[in-house]
C-alpha positions as CSV (number, residue, x, y, z in Angstrom):
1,X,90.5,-79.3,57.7
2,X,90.0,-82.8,56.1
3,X,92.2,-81.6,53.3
4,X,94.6,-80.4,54.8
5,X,95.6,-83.2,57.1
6,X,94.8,-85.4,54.3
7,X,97.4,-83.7,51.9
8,X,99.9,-83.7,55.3
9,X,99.6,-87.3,55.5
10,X,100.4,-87.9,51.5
11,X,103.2,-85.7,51.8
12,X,104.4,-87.5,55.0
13,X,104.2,-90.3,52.7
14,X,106.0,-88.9,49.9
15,X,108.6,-87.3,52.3
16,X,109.3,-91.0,53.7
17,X,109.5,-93.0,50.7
18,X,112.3,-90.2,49.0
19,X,113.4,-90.4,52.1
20,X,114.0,-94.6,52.1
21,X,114.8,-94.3,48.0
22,X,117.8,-91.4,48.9
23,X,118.9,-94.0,52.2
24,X,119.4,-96.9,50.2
25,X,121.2,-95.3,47.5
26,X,123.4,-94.0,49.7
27,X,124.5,-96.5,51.7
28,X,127.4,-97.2,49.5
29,X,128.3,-93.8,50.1
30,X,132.7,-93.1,50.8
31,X,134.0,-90.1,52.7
32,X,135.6,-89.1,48.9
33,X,134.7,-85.9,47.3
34,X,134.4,-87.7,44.2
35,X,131.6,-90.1,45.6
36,X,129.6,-87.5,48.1
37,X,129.6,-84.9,45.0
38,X,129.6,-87.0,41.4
39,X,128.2,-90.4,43.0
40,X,131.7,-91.6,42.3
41,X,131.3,-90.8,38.5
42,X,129.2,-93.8,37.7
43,X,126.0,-92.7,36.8
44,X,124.2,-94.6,34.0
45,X,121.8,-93.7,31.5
46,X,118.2,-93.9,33.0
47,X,119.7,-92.5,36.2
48,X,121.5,-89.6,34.5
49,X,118.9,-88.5,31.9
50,X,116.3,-88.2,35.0
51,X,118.4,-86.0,36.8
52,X,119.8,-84.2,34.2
53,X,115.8,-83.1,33.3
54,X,114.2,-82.7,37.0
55,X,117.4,-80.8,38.1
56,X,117.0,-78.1,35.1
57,X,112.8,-78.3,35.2
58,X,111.3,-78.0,38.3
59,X,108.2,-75.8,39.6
60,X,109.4,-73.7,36.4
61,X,107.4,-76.4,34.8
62,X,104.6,-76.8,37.1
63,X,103.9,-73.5,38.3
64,X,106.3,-71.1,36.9
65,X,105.7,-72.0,33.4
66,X,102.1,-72.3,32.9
67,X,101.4,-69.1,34.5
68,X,103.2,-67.0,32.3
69,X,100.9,-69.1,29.3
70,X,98.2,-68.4,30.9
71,X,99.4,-64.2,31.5
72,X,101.5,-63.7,28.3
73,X,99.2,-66.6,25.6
74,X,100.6,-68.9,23.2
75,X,103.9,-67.3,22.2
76,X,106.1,-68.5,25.2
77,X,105.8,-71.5,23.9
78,X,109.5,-70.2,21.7
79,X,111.7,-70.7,24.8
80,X,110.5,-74.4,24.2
81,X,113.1,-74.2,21.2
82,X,115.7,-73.6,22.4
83,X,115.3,-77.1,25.1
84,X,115.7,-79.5,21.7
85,X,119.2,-77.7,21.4
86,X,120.1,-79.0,25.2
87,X,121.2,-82.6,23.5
88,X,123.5,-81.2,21.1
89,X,124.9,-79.1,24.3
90,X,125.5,-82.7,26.3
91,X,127.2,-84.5,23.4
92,X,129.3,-81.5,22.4
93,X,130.5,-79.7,25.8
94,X,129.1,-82.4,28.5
95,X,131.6,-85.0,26.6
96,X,134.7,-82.5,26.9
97,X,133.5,-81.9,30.3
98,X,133.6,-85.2,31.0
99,X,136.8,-86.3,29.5
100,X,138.5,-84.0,31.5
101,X,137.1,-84.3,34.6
102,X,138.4,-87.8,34.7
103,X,141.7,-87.0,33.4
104,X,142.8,-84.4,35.4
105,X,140.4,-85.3,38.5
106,X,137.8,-82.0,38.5
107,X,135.2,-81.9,40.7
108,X,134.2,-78.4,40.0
109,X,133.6,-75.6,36.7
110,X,136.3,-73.6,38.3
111,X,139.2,-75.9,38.9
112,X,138.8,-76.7,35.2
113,X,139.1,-73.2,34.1
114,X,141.9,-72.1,36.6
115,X,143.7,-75.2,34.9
116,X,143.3,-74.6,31.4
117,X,143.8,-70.4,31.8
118,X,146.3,-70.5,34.8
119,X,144.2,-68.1,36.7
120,X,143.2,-68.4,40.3
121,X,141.1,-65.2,40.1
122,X,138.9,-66.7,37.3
123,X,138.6,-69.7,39.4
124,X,137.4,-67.5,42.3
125,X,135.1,-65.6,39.9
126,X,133.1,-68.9,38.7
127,X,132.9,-70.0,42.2
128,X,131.2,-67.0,43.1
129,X,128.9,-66.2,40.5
130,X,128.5,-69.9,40.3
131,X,126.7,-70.1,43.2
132,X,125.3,-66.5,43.1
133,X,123.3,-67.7,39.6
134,X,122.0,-71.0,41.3
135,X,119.9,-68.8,44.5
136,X,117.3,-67.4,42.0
137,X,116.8,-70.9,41.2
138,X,117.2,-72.6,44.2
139,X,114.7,-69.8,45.7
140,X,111.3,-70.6,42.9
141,X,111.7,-74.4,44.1
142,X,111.0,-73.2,47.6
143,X,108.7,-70.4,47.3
144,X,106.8,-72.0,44.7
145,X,106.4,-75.3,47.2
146,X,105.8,-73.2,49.6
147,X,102.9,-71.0,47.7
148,X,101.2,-74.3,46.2
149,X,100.9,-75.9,49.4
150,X,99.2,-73.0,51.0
151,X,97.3,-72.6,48.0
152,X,95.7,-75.6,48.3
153,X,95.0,-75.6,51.8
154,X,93.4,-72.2,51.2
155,X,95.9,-71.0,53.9
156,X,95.5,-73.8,56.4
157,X,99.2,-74.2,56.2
158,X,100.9,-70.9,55.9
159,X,103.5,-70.6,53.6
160,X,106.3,-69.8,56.8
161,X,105.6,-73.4,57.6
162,X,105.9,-75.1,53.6
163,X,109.5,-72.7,53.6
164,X,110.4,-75.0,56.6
165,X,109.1,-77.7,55.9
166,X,111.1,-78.1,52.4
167,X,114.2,-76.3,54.0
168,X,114.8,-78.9,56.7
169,X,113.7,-81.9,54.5
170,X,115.9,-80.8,51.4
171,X,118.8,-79.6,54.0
172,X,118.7,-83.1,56.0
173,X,118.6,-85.1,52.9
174,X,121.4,-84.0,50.6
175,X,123.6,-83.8,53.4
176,X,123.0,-87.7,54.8
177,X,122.7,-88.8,50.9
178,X,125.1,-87.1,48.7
179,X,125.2,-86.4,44.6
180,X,124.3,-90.5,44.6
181,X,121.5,-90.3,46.7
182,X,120.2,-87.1,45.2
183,X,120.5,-88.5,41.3
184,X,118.6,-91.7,42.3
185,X,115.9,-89.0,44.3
186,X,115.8,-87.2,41.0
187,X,115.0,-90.6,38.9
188,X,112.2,-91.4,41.5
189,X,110.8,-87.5,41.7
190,X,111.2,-87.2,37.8
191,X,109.1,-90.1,37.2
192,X,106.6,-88.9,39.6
193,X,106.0,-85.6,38.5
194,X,106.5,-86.3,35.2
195,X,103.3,-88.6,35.2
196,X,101.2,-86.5,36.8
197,X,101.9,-83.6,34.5
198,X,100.7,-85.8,32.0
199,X,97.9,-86.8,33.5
200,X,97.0,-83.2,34.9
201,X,97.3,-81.9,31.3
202,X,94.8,-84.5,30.5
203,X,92.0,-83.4,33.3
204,X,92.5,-80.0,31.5
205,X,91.9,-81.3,27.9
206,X,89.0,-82.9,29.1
207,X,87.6,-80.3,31.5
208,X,87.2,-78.0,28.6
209,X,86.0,-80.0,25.8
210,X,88.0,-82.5,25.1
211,X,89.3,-82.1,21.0
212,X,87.7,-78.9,20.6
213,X,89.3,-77.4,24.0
214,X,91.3,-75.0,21.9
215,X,88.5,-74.5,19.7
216,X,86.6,-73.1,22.8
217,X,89.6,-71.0,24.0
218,X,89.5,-69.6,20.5
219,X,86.1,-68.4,21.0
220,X,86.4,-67.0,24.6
221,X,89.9,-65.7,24.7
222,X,91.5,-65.6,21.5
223,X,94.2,-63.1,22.9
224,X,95.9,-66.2,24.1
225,X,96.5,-67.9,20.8
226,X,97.9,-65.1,19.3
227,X,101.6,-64.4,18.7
228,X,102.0,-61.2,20.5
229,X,105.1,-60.4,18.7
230,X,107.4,-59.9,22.1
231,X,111.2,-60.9,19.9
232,X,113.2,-59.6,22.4
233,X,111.8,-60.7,25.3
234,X,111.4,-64.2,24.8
235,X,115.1,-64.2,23.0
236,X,116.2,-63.0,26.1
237,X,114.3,-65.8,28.2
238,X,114.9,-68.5,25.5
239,X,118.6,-68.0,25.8
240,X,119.3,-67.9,29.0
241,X,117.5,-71.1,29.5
242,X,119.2,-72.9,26.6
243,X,123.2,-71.0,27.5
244,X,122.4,-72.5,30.7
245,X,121.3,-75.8,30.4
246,X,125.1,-76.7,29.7
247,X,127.3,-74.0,31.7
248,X,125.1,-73.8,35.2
249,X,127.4,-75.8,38.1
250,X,124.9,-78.4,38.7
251,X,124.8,-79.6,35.4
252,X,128.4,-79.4,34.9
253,X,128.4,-81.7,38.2
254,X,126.1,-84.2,36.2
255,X,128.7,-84.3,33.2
256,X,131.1,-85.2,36.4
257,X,128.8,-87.7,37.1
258,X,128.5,-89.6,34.4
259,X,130.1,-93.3,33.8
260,X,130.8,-93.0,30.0
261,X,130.8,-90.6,26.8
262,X,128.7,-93.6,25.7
263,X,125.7,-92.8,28.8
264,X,125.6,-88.9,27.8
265,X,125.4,-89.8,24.1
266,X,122.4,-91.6,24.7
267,X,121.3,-89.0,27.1
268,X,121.7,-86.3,24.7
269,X,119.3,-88.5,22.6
270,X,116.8,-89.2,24.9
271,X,116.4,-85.6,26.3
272,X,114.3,-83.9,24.0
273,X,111.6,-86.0,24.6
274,X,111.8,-85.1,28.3
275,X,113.0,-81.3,28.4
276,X,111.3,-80.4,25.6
277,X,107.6,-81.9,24.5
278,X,106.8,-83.2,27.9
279,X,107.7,-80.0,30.1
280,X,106.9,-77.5,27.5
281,X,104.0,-78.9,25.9
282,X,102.0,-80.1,29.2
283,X,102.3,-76.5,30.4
284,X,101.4,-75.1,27.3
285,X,98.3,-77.1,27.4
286,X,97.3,-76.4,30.8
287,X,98.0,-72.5,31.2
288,X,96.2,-71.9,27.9
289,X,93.0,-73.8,28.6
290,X,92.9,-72.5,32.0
291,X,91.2,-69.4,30.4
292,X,88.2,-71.9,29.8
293,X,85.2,-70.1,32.0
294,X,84.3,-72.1,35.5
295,X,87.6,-74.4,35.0
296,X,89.8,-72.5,37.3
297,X,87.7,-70.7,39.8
298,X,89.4,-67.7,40.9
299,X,92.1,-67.7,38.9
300,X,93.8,-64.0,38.0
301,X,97.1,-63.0,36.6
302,X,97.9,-61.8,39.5
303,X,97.5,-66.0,40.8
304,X,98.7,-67.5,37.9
305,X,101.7,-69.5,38.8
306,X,99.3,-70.9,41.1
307,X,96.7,-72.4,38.7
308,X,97.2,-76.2,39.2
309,X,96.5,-76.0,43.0
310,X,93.7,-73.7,42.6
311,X,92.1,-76.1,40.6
312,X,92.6,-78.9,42.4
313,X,91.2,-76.8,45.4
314,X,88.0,-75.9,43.7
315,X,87.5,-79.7,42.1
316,X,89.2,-82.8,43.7
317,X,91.0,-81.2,47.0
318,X,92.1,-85.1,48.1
319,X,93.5,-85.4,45.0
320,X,95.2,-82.3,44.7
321,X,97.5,-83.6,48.3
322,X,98.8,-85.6,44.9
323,X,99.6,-83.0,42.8
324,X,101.1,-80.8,45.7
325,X,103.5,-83.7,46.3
326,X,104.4,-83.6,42.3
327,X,105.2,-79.8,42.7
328,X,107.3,-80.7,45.4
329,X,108.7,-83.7,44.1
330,X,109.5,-81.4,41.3
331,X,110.6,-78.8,43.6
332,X,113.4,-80.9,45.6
333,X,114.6,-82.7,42.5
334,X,115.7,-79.6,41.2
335,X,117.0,-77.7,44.9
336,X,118.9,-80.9,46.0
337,X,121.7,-81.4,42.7
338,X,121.9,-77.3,43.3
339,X,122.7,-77.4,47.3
340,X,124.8,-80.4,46.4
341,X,127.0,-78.3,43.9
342,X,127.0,-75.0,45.6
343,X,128.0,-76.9,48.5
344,X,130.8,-78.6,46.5
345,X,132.0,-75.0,45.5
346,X,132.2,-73.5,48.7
347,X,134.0,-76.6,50.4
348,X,136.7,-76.8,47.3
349,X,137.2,-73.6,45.7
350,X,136.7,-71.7,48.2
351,X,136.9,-73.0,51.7
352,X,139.9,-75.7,51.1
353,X,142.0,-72.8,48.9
354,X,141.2,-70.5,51.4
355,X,141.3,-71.7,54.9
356,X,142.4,-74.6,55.1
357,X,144.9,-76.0,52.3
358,X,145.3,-79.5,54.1
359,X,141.9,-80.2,53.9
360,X,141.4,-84.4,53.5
361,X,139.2,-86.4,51.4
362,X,137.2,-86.7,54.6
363,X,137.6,-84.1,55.6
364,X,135.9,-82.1,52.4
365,X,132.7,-84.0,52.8
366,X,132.2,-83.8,56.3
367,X,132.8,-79.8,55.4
368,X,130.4,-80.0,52.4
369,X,127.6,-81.5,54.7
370,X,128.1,-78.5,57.0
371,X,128.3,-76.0,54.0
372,X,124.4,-77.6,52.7
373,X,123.2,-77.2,56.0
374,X,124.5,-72.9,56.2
375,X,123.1,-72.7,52.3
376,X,120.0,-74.2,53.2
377,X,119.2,-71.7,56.2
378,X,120.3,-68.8,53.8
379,X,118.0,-70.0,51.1
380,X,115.0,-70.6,53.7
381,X,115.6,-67.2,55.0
382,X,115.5,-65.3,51.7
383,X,112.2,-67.1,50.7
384,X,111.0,-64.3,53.2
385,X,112.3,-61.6,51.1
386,X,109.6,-59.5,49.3
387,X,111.3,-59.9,45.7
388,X,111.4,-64.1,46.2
389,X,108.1,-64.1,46.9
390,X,107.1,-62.9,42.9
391,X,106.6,-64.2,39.9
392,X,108.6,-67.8,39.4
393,X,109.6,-67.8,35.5
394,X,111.4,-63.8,35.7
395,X,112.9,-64.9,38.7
396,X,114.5,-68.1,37.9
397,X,115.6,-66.2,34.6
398,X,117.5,-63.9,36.5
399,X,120.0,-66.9,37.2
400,X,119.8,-68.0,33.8
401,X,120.7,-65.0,32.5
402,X,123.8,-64.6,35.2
403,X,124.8,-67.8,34.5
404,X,125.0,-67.7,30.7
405,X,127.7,-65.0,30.8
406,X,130.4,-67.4,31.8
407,X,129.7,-69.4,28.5
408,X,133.4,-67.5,26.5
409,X,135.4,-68.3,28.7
410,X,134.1,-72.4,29.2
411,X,133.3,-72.3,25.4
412,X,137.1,-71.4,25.1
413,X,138.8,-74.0,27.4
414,X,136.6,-76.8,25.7
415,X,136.7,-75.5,22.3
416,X,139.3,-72.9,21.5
417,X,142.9,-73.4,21.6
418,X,143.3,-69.4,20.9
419,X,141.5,-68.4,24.3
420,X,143.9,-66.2,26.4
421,X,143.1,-65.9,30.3
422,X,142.6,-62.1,29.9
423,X,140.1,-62.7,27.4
424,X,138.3,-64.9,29.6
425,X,138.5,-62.7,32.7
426,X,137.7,-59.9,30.6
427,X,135.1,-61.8,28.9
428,X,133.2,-62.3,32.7
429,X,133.3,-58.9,33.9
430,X,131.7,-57.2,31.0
431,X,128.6,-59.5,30.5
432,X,128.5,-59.4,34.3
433,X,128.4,-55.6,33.7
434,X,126.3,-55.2,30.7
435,X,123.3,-57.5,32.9
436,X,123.2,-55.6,35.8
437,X,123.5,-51.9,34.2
438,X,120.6,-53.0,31.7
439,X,118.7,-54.6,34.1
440,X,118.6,-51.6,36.5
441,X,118.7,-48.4,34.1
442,X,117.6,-50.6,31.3
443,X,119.1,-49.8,28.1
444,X,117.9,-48.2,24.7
445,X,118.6,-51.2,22.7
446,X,115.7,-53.7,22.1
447,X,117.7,-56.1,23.8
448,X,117.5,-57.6,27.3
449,X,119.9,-57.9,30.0
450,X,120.8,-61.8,29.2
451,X,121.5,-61.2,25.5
452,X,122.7,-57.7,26.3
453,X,125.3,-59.3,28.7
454,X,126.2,-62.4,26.9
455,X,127.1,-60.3,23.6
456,X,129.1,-57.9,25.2
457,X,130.6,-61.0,26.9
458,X,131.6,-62.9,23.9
459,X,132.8,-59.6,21.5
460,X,135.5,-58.5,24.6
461,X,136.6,-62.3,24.4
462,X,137.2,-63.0,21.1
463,X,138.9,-59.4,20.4
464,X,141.1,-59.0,23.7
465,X,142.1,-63.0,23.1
466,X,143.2,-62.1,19.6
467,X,145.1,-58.8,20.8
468,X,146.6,-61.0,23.4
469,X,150.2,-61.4,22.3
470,X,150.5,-64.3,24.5
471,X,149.8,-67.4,22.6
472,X,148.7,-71.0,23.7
473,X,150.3,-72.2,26.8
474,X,151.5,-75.8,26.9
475,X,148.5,-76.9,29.3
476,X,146.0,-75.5,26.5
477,X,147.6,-78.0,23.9
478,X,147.8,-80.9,26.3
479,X,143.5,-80.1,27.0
480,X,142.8,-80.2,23.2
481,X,145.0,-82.3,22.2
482,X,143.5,-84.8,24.9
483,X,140.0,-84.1,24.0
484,X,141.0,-84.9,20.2
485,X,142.8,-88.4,21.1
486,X,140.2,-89.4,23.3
487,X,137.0,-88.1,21.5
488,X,138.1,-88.8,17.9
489,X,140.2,-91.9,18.3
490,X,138.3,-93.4,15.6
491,X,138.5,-90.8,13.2
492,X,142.3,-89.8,13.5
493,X,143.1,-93.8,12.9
494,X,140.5,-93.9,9.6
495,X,142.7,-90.7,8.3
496,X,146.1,-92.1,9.4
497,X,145.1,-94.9,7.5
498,X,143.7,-93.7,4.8
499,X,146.7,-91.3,4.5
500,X,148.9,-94.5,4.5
501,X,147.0,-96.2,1.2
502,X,147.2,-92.9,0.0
């Protein structure tokens, strides 16, 4: 019983300080949507490249992540590849995402694309598959809370009362702080569970011998460092989670968000170093030397995502109130920026078009704290559900995988001046299609239902755009001819003048 109101009080602890950090930074808060949703678009670098990381990696990392090491060995360490391609993503689409946003006044994915294609109905569609992609993801952050903290407690605190307990705290605070209390949350949470990653990955190293811990993995399970030779799967895995890095709402919201192309250039540089080698790395480390005999007592597949609190349990239970609060930490920094933007889609693409026209500027936040609060009771109540309660990593990929497949039809409104709205609409309905038919009758291909999806996605959009006999509308030039002013100012001068010496 010691432990457990031991690791109650650190997260009481924990709970107020976020709490205070969240409070102050939004006291500066306006009844705008651009401030309660993009922190009034001034986020800077420190501040945006925390949030951009411990939005996209949350108990993925900690929990998710290391168990499927520790189930599936050394080669799913590959989806790690495709996080180093994340900073390319948020110079080349978060910039155009950016520019526009400020020029024309977006707030969300959809109004952007209703804009460039003239389409209401594809507007509607990103909305709602929008938010349908971020509930897998939303759900691992409060299961897997949830599961760690009754994990450690050895069922002291059920996992009915960690559901709660996150639902309420994450509900109360995104609604009261908004996207600038939740960004500053995200910096504090980052850094938090960040370190302790580290230093859990550490414990590990040193728990089974130090520079020759792989060595005695090597000898006891070799299985693990063997590349199993599973292509399709981790393709399908890998993509989705590099597709989505750049496409998912919330991290169009943190594009939104940001003060300059100057802050997500040296985000973009910065990120690998945190998405990639930390995250990936540390779990690597930890789910593959938790094979080492005695390290993890009671460990299974069946337990897996759950192997940092079972240690923790078994070894140092005071400190493991510590790492529970990490897992949370990591948890809530990834649920809040996810609330936040489904929240934001409800109120403006779909409430204010469709209820209420004459919404105000105060009026849309007052309704976006009301739409956190219904989301947050849906999400609590589906962490009952049978199928949220399983693995974390095929879950979570799920909404990957949906989200990816509205990558043609954004590629084409940053990127391609020959996009045609029935491409894009097109474009949406068949990946849509191709993912659920292969992911419920499977398929004979060797492909999975994210690549199977995505593929489909992108052939019907580049051929029925090209069949289109419509050509570029005059709002498609004015995006790209914007985007080339105002992202290659420097370059169209150097050639203008070179042209003139010429």
């Amino acid at each position: 019983m010691g432990t457990t109101i031991m690791t109650l009080v650190v997260l009481f602890v924990f709970f107020a300080v976020l709490g205070l950090i969240t409070y102050r930074a939004s006291r500066s808060n306006k009844a705008t949507p651009d401030d309660f949703f993009l922190a009034n678009r001034g986020l800077g670098t420190v501040v945006l490249l925390m949030t951009t990381g411990a939005s996209f990696f949350s108990t993925w990392t900690l929990l998710g992540a290391i168990g499927s090491y520790y189930r599936e060995g050394v080669w799913f360490i590959a989806f790690a590849a495709w996080t180093v391609v994340h900073a390319l993503f948020i110079w080349l689409f978060g910039a155009r995402i950016w520019q526009l946003g400020r020029q024309f006044g977006f707030v969300t994915p959809g109004e952007l694309v209703e804009r460039y294609y003239g389409s209401p109905l594809l507007r509607t569609l990103f909305a709602v598959v929008g938010i349908v992609c971020l509930v897998p993801v939303m759900l691992i952050q409060v299961t897997g809370g949830a599961g760690a903290l009754t994990s450690l407690t050895e069922g002291a605190v059920p996992y009915w009362v960690g559901v709660t307990l996150m639902g309420v705290f994450v509900g109360a605070m995104v609604a009261i702080s908004g996207g600038r209390g939740a960004a500053w949350g995200d910096t504090f949470m980052g850094v938090f569970f960040g370190t302790v990653l580290l230093l859990i990955t550490l414990v590990f190293v040193f728990g089974s011998g130090g520079f020759d811990s792989f060595r005695n993995i090597s000898e006891v399970s070799p299985d693990v460092l063997v590349n199993q030779g599973n292509f399709w799967g981790i393709f399908d895995t890998a993509l989705g989670l590099g597709l989505a890095f750049w496409v998912m709402p919330h991290m169009w919201q943190k594009f939104y968000s940001a003060r300059s192309p100057l802050v997500l250039a040296k985000t973009s540089l910065l990120t690998p170093f945190w998405n990639s080698w930390l995250m990936a790395l540390g779990a690597l480390t930890i789910g593959i030397l938790a094979h080492y005999p005695g390290l993890v007592p009671g460990l299974s597949a069946d337990n897996s995502d759950q192997t940092i609190p079972l240690f923790f349990a078994a070894h140092a239970p005071l400190l493991g109130s510590i790492v529970i609060a990490a897992i949370i930490a990591a948890a809530i920094s990834t649920i809040n920026s996810q609330l936040l933007t489904s929240a934001n889609i409800l109120t403006t693409d779909l409430y204010k078009r469709f209820v209420n026209q004459g919404l105000t500027m105060r009026g849309e936040a007052y309704v976006g704290r009301i739409a956190v609060g219904g989301l947050t009771i849906m999400v609590v109540v589906l962490a009952f559900t049978p199928a949220a309660q399983g693995f974390l990593v095929p879950l979570s990929s799920l909404g990957f995988a949906i989200a990816i497949q509205m990558c043609p039809a954004a590629f084409g409104a940053l990127m391609w001046r020959g996009a045609t709205r029935l491409g894009a609409i097109a474009s949406l309905i068949a990946g849509l299609s191709a993912l659920t038919l292969v992911y419920l009758v499977d398929s004979p291909l060797p492909m999975g239902p994210a690549a199977s999806g995505i593929i489909t996605g992108s052939v019907v959009f580049v051929v029925v755009s090209l069949l289109d006999p419509r050509g570029p509308t005059p709002i498609q030039h004015e995006f790209h001819d914007s985007l080339i002013r105002k992202l290659y100012a420097n370059q169209n001068s150097a050639d203008k003048t070179h042209a003139e010496k010429s």
